[in-house]
SEFIRO-449188 format. One record per residue (C-alpha): residue in three letters; x, y, z. Coordinates in steps of 0.02 Angstrom, whole numbers, padded with zeros to 5 digits. Layout:
# residues N
FILUM    aa        x        y        z
FILUM   ALA        X        Y        Z
...
This chain:
# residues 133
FILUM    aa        x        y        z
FILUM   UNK   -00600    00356    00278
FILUM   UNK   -00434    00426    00348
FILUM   UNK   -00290    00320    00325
FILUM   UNK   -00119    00342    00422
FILUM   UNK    00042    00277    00339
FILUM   UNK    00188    00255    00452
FILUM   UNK    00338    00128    00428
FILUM   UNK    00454    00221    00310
FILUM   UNK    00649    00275    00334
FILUM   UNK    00840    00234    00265
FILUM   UNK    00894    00037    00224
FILUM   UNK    01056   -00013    00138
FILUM   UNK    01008   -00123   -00037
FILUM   UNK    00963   -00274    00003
FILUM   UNK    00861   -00247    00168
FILUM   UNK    00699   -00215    00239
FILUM   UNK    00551   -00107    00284
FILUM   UNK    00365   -00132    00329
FILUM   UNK    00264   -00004    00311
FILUM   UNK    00099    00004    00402
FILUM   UNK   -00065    00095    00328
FILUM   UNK   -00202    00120    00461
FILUM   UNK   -00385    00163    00414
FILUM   UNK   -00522    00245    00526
FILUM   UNK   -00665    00323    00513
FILUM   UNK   -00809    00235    00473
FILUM   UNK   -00974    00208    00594
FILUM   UNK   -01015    00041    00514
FILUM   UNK   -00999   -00142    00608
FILUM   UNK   -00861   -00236    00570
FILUM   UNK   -00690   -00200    00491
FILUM   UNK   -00672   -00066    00385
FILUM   UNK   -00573   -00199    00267
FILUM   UNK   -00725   -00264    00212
FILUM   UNK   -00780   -00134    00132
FILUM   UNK   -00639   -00053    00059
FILUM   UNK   -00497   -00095   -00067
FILUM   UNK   -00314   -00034    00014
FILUM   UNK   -00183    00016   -00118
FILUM   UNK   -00002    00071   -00091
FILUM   UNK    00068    00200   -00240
FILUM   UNK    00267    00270   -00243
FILUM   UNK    00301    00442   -00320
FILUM   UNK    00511    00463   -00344
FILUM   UNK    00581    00633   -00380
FILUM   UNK    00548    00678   -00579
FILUM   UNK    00447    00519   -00584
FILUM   UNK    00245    00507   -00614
FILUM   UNK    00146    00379   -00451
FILUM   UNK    00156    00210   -00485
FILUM   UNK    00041    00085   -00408
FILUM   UNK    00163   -00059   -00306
FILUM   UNK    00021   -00152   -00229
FILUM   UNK   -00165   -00191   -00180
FILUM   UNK   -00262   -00294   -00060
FILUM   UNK   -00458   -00302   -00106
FILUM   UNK   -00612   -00283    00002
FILUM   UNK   -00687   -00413    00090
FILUM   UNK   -00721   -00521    00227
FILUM   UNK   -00596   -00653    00151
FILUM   UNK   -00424   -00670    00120
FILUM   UNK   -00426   -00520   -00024
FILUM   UNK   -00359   -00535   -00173
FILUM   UNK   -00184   -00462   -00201
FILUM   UNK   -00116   -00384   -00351
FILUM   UNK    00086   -00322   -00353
FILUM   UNK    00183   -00211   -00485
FILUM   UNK    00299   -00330   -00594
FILUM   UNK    00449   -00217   -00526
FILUM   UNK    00412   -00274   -00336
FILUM   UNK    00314   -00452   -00354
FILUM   UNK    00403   -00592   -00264
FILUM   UNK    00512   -00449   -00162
FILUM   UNK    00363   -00336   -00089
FILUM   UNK    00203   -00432    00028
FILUM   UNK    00065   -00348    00053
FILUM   UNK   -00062   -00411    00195
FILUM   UNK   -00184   -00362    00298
FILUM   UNK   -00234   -00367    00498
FILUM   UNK   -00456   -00332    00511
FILUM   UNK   -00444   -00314    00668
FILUM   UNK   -00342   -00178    00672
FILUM   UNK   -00407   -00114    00512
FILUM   UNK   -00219   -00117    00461
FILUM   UNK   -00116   -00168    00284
FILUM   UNK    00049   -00185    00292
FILUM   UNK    00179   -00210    00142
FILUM   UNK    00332   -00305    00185
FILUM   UNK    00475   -00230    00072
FILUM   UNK    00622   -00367    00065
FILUM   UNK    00781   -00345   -00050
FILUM   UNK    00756   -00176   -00070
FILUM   UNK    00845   -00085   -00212
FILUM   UNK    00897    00102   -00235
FILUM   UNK    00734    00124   -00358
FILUM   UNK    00633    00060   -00235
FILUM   UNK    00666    00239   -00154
FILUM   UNK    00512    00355   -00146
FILUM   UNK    00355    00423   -00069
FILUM   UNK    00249    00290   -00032
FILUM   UNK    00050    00343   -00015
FILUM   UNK   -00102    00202    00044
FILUM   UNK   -00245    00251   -00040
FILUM   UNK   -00419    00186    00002
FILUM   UNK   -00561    00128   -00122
FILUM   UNK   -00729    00082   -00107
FILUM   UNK   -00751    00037   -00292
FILUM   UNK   -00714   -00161   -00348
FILUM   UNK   -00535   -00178   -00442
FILUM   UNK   -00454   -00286   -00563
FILUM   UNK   -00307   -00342   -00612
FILUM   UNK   -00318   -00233   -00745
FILUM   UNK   -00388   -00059   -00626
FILUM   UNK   -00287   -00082   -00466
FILUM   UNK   -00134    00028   -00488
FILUM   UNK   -00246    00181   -00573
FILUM   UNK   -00231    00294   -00453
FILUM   UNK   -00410    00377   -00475
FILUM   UNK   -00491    00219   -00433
FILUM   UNK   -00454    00295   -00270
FILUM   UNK   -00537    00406   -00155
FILUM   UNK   -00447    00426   -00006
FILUM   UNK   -00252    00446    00027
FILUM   UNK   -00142    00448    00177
FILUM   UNK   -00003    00554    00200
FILUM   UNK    00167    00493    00093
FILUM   UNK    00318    00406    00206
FILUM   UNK    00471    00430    00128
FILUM   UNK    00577    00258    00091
FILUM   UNK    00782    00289    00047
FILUM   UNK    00879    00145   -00017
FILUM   UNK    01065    00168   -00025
FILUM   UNK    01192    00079   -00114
């Protein structure tokens, strides 16, 4: 699976961003969605990567799970026919700035797995987010 983050740049606090996370790669029917779990991870300067949010596999809907320090700001979603997640970043802060990575997995998570990083097997390239004051 390669995966292709775009999306990222500057906002002032209290705006907006989407970034997009494309996957490819696979020979199999259907969307690649189905099969695979999409997670988006932040690394700031000094600072260890921090899961932000997930969207699991399936044919569904797909479950979402969201870091305490985003939920009810950050929306993650998900187009199958484009084999694209997206994560809508609203009220942005100035520690909301970072790398942000998608990572792919093909292994089930849980509330309690989705933001460890090694559950992951697959990682786009990072898009840098700056929030200014």
């Amino acid at each position: 699976v390669q995966l292709q983050a775009s999306g990222g740049g500057s906002a002032q606090t209290g705006g907006s961003l989407r970034l997009s996370c494309a996957a490819s790669g696979s020979t199999d029917s259907g969307s690649i969605l189905d099969r695979t779990t999409i997670g988006w991870f932040r690394q700031a300067p000094g600072k260890e990567r921090e899961g932000v949010s997930c969207i699991t596999r399936g044919d569904g809907g797909g479950r979402t799970y969201y870091a305490a320090s985003v939920k009810g700001r950050f929306t993650i979603s998900r187009d199958r026919a484009k084999n694209t997640v997206y994560l809508q970043m609203n009220s942005l802060k100035p520690e909301d700035t970072a790398v942000y990575f998608c990572a792919a997995s093909h292994v089930s998570v849980i509330a309690s797995t989705w933001s460890t990083s090694t559950y992951y097997g697959y990682w786009g390239q990072g898009t840098q987010v700056t929030v200014s004051s």
